[in-house]
N, CA, C and O atoms as a Maestro MAE file, in Angstrom:
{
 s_m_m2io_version
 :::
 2.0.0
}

f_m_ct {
 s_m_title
 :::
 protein
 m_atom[220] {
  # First column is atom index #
  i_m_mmod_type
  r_m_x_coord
  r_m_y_coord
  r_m_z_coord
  i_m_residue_number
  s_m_chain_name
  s_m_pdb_residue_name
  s_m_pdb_atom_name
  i_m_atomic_number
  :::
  1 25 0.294 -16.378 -9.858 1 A "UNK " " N  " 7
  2 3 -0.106 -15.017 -9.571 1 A "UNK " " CA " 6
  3 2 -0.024 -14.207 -10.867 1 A "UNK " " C  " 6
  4 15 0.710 -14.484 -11.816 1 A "UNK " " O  " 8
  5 25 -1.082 -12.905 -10.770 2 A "UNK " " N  " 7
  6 3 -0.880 -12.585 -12.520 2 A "UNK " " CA " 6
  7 2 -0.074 -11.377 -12.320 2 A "UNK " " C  " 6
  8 15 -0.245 -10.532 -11.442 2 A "UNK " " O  " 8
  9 25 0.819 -11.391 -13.230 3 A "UNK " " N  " 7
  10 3 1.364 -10.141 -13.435 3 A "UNK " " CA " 6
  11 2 1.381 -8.949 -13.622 3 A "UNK " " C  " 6
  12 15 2.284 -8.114 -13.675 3 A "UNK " " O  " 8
  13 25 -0.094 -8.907 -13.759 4 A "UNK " " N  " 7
  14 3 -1.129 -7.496 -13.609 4 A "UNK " " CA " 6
  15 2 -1.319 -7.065 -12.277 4 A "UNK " " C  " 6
  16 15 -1.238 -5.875 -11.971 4 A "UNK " " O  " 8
  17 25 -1.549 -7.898 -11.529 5 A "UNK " " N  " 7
  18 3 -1.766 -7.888 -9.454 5 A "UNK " " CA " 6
  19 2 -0.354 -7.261 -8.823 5 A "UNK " " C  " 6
  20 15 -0.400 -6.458 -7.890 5 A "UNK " " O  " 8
  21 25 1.205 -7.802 -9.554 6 A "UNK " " N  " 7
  22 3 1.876 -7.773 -9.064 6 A "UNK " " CA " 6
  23 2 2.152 -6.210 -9.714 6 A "UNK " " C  " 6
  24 15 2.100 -5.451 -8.746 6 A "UNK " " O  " 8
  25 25 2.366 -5.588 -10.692 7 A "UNK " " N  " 7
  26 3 2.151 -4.432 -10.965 7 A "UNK " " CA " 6
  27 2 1.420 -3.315 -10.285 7 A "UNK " " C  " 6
  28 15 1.964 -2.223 -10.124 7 A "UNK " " O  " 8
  29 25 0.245 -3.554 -9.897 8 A "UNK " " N  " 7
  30 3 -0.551 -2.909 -9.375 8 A "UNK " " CA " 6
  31 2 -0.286 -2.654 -7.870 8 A "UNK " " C  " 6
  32 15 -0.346 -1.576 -7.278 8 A "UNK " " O  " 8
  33 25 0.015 -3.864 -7.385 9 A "UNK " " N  " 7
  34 3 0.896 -3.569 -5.715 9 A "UNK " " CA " 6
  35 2 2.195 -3.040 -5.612 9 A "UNK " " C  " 6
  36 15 2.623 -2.795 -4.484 9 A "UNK " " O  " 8
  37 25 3.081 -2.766 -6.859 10 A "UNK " " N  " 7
  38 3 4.458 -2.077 -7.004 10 A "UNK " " CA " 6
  39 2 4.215 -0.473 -7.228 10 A "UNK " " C  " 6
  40 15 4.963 0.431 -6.855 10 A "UNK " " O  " 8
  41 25 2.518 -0.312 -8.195 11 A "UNK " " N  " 7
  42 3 2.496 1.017 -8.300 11 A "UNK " " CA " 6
  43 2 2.348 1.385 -6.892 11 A "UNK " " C  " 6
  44 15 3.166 2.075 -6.283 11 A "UNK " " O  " 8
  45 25 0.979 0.766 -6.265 12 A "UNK " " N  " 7
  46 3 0.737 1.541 -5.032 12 A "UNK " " CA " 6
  47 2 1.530 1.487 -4.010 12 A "UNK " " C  " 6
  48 15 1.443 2.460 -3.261 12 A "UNK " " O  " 8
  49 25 2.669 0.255 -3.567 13 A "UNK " " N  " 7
  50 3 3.738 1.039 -3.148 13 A "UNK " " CA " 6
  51 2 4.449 1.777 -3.367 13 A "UNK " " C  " 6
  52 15 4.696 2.514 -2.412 13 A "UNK " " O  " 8
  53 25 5.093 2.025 -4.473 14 A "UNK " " N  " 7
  54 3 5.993 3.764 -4.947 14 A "UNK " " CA " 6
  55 2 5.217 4.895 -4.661 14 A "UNK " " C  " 6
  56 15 5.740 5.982 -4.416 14 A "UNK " " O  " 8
  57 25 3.577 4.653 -4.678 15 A "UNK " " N  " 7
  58 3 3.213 5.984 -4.744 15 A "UNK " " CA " 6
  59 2 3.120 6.141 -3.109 15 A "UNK " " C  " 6
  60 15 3.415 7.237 -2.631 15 A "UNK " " O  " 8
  61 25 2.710 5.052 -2.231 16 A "UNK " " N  " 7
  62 3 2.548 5.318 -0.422 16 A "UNK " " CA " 6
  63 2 4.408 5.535 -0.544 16 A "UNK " " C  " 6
  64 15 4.712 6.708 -0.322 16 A "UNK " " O  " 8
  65 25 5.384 4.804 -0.786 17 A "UNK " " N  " 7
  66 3 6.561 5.627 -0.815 17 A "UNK " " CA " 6
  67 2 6.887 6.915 -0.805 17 A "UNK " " C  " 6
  68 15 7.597 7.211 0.156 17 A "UNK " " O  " 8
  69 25 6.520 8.135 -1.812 18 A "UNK " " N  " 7
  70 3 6.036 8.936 -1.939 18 A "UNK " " CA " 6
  71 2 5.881 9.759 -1.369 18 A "UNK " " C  " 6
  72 15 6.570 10.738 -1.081 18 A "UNK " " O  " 8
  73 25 4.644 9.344 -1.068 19 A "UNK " " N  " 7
  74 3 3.791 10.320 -0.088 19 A "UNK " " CA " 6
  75 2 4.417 10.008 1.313 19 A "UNK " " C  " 6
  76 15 4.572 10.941 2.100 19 A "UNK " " O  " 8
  77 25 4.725 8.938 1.603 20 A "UNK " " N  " 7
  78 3 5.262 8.688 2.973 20 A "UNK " " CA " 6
  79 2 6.441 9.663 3.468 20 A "UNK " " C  " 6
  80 15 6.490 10.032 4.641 20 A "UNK " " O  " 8
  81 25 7.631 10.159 2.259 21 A "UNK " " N  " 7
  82 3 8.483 10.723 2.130 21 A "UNK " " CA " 6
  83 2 8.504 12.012 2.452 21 A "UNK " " C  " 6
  84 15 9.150 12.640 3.290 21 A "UNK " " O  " 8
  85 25 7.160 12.522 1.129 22 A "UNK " " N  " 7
  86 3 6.538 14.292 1.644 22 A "UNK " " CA " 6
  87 2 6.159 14.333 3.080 22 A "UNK " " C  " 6
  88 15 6.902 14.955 3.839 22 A "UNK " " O  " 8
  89 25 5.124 13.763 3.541 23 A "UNK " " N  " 7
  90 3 4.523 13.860 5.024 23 A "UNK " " CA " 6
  91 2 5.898 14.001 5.554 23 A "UNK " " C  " 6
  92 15 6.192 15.165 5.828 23 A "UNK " " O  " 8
  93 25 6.961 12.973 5.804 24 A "UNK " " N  " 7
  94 3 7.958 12.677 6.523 24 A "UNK " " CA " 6
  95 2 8.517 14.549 7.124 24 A "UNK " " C  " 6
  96 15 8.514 15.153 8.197 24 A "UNK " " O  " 8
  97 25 8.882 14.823 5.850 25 A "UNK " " N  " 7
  98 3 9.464 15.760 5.171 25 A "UNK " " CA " 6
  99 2 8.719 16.884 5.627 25 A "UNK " " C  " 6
  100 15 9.347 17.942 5.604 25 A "UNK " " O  " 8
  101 25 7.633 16.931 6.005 26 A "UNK " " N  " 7
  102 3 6.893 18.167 6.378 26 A "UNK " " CA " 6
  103 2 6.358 18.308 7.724 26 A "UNK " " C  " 6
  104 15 5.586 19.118 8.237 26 A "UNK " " O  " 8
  105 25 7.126 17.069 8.239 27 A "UNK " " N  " 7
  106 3 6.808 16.905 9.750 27 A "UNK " " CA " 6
  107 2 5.587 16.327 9.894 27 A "UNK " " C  " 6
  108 15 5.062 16.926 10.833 27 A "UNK " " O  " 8
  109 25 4.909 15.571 9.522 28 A "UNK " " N  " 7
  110 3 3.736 14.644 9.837 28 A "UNK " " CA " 6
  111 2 3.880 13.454 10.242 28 A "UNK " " C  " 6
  112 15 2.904 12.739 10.017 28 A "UNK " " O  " 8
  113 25 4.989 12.833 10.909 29 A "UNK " " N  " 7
  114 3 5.060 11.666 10.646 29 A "UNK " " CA " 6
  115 2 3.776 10.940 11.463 29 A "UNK " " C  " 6
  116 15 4.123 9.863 11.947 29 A "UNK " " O  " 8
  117 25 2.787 11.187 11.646 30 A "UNK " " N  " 7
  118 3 1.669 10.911 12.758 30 A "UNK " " CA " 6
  119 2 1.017 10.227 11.274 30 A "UNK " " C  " 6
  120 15 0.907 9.051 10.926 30 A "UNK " " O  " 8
  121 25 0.695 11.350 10.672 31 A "UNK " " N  " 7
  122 3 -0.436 10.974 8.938 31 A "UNK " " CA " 6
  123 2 0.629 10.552 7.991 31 A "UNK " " C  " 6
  124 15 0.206 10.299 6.862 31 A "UNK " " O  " 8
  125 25 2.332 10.369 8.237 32 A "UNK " " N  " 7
  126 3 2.353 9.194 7.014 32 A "UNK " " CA " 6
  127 2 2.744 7.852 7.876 32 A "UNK " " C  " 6
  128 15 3.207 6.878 7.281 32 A "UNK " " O  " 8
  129 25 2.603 7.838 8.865 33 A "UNK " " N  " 7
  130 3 2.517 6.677 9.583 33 A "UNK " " CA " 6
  131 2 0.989 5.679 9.478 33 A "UNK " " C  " 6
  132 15 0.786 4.482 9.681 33 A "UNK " " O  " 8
  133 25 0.117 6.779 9.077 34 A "UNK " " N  " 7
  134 3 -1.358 6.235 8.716 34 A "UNK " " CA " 6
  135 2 -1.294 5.816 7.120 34 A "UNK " " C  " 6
  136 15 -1.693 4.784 6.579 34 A "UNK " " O  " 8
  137 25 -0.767 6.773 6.658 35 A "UNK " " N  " 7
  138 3 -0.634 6.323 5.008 35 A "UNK " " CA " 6
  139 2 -0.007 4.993 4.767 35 A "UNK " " C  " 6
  140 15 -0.527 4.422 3.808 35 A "UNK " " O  " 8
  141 25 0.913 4.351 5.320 36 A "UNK " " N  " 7
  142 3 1.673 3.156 4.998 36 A "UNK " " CA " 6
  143 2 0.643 2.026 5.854 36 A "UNK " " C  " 6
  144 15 0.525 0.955 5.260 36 A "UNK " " O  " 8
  145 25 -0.049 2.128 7.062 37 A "UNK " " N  " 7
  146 3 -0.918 1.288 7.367 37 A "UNK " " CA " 6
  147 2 -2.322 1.304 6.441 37 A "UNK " " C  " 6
  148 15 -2.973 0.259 6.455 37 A "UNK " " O  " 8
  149 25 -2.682 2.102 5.870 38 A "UNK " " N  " 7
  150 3 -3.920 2.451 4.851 38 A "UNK " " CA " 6
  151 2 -3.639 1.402 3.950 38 A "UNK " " C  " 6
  152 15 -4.338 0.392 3.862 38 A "UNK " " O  " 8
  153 25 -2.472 1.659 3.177 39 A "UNK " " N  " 7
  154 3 -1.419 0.938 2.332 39 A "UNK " " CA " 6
  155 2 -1.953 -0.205 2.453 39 A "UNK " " C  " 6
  156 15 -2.914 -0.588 1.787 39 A "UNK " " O  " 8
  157 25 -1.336 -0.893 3.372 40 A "UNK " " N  " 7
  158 3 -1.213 -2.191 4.156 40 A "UNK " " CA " 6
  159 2 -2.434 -2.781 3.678 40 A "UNK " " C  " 6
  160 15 -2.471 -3.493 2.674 40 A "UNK " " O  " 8
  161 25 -3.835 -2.379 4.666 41 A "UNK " " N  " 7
  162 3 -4.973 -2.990 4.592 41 A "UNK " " CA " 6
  163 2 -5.594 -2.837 3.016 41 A "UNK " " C  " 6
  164 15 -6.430 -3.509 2.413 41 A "UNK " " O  " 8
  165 25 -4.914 -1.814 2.684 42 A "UNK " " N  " 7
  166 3 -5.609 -2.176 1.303 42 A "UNK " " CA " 6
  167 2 -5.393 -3.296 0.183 42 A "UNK " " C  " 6
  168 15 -6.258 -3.880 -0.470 42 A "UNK " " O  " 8
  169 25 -4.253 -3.412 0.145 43 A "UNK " " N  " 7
  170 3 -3.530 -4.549 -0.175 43 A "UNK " " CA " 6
  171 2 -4.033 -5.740 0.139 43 A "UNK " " C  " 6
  172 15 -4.256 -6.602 -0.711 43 A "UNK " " O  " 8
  173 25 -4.311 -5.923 1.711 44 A "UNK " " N  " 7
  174 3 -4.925 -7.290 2.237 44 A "UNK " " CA " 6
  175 2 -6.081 -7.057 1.818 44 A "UNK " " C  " 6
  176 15 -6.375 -8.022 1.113 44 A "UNK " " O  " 8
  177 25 -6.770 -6.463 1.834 45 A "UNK " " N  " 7
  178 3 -8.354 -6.420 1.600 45 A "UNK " " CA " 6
  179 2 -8.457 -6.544 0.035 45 A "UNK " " C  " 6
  180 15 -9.119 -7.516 -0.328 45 A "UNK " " O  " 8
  181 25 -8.107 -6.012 -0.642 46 A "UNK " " N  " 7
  182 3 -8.265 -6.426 -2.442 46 A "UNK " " CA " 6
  183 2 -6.999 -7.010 -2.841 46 A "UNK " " C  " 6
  184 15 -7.088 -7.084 -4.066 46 A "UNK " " O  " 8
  185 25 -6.144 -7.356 -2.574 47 A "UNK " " N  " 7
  186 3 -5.002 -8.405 -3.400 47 A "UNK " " CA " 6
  187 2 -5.081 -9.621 -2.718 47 A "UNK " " C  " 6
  188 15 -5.112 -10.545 -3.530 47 A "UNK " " O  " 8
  189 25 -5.110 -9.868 -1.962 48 A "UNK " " N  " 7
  190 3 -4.449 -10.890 -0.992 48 A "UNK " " CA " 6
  191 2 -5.901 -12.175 -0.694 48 A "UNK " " C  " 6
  192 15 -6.052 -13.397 -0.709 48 A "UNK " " O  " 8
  193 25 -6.666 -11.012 -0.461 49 A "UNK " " N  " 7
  194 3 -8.494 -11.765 0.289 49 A "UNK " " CA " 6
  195 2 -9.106 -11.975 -1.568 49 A "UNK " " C  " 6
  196 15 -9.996 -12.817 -1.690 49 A "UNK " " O  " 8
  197 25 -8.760 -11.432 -2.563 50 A "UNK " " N  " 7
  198 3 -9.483 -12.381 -3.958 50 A "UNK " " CA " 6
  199 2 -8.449 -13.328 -4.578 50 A "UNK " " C  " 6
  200 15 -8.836 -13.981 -5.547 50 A "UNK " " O  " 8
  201 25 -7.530 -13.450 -4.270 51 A "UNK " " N  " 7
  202 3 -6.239 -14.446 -4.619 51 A "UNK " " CA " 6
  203 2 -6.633 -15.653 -3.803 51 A "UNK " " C  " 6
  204 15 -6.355 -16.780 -4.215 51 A "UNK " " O  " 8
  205 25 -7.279 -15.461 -2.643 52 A "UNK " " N  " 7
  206 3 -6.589 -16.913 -2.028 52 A "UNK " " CA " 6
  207 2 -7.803 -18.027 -1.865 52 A "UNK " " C  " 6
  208 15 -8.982 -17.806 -1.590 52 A "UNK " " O  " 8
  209 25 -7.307 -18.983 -2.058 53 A "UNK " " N  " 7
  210 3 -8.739 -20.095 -2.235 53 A "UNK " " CA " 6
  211 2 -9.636 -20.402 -0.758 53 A "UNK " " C  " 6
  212 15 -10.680 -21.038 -0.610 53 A "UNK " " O  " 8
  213 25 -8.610 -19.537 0.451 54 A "UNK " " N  " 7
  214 3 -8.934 -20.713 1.662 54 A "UNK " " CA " 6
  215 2 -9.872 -19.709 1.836 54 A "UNK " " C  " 6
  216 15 -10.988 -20.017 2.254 54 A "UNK " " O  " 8
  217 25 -9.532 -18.267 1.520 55 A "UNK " " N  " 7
  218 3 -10.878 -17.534 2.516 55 A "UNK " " CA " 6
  219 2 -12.201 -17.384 1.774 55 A "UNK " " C  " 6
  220 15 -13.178 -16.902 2.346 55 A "UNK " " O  " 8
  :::
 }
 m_bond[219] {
  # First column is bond index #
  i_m_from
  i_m_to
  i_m_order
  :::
  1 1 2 1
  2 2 3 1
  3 3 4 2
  4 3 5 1
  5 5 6 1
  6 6 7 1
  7 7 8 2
  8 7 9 1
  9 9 10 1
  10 10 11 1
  11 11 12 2
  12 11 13 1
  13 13 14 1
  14 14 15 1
  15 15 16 2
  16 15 17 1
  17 17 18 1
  18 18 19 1
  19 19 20 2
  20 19 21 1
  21 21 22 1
  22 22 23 1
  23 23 24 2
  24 23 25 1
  25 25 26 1
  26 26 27 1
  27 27 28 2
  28 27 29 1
  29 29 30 1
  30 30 31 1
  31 31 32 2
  32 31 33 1
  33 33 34 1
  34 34 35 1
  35 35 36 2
  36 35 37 1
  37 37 38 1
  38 38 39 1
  39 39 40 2
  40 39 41 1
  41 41 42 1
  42 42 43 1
  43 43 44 2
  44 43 45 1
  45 45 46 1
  46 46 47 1
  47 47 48 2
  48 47 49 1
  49 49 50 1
  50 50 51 1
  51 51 52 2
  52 51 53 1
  53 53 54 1
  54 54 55 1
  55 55 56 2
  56 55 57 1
  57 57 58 1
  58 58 59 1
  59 59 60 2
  60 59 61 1
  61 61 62 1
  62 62 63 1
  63 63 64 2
  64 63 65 1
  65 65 66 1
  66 66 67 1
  67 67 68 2
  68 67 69 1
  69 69 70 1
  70 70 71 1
  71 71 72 2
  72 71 73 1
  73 73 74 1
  74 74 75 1
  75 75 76 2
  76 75 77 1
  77 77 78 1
  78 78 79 1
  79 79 80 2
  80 79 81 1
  81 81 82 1
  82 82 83 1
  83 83 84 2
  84 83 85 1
  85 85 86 1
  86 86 87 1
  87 87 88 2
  88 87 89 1
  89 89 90 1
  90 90 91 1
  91 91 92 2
  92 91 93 1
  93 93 94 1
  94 94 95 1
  95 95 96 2
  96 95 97 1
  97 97 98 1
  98 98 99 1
  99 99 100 2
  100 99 101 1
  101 101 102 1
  102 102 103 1
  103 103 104 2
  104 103 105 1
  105 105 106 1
  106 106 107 1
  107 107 108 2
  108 107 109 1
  109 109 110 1
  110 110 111 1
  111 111 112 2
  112 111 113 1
  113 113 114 1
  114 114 115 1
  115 115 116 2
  116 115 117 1
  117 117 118 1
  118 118 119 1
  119 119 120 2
  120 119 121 1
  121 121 122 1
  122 122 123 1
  123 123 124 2
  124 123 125 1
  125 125 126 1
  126 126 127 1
  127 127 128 2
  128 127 129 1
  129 129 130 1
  130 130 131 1
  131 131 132 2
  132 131 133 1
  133 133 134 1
  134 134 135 1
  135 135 136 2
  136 135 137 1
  137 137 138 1
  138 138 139 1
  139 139 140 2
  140 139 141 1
  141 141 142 1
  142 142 143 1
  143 143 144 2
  144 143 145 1
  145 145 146 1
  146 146 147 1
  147 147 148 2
  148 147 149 1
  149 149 150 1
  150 150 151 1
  151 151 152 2
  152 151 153 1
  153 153 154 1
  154 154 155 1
  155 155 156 2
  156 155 157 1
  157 157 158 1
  158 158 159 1
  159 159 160 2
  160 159 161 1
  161 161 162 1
  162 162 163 1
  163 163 164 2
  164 163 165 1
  165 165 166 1
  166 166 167 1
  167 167 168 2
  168 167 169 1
  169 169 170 1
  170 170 171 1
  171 171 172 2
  172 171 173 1
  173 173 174 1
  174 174 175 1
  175 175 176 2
  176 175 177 1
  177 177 178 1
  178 178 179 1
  179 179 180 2
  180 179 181 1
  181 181 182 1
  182 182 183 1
  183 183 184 2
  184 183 185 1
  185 185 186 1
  186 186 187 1
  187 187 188 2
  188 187 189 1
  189 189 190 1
  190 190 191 1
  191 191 192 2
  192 191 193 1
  193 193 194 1
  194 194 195 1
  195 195 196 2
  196 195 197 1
  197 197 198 1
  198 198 199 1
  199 199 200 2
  200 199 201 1
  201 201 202 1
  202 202 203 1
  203 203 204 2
  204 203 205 1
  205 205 206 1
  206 206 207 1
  207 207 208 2
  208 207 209 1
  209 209 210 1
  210 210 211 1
  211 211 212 2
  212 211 213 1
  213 213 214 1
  214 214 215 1
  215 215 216 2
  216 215 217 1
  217 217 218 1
  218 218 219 1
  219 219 220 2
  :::
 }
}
């Protein structure tokens, strides 16, 4: 795995961290409950689905 990929999924978790925290914090937990699933699929959809040989 390159160490550039793994960087890039540490930034964008600290930053959905983050933001997950403010929303929390401001009473949204409805939209940062969406932010950490956004998160999620994004991750699977560009890290995970060009890494892997089977799909």
């Amino acid at each position: 795995m390159d160490i550039n990929l793994l960087f890039k999924i540490a930034g964008i978790g600290i930053l959905v961290a983050v933001l997950y925290q403010v929303l929390v914090k401001a009473g949204r937990e409805d939209q940062a409950m969406m932010t950490t699933l956004a998160r999620s699929n994004y991750c699977f959809n560009n890290c995970y689905k060009r890494n892997s040989k089977f799909i």
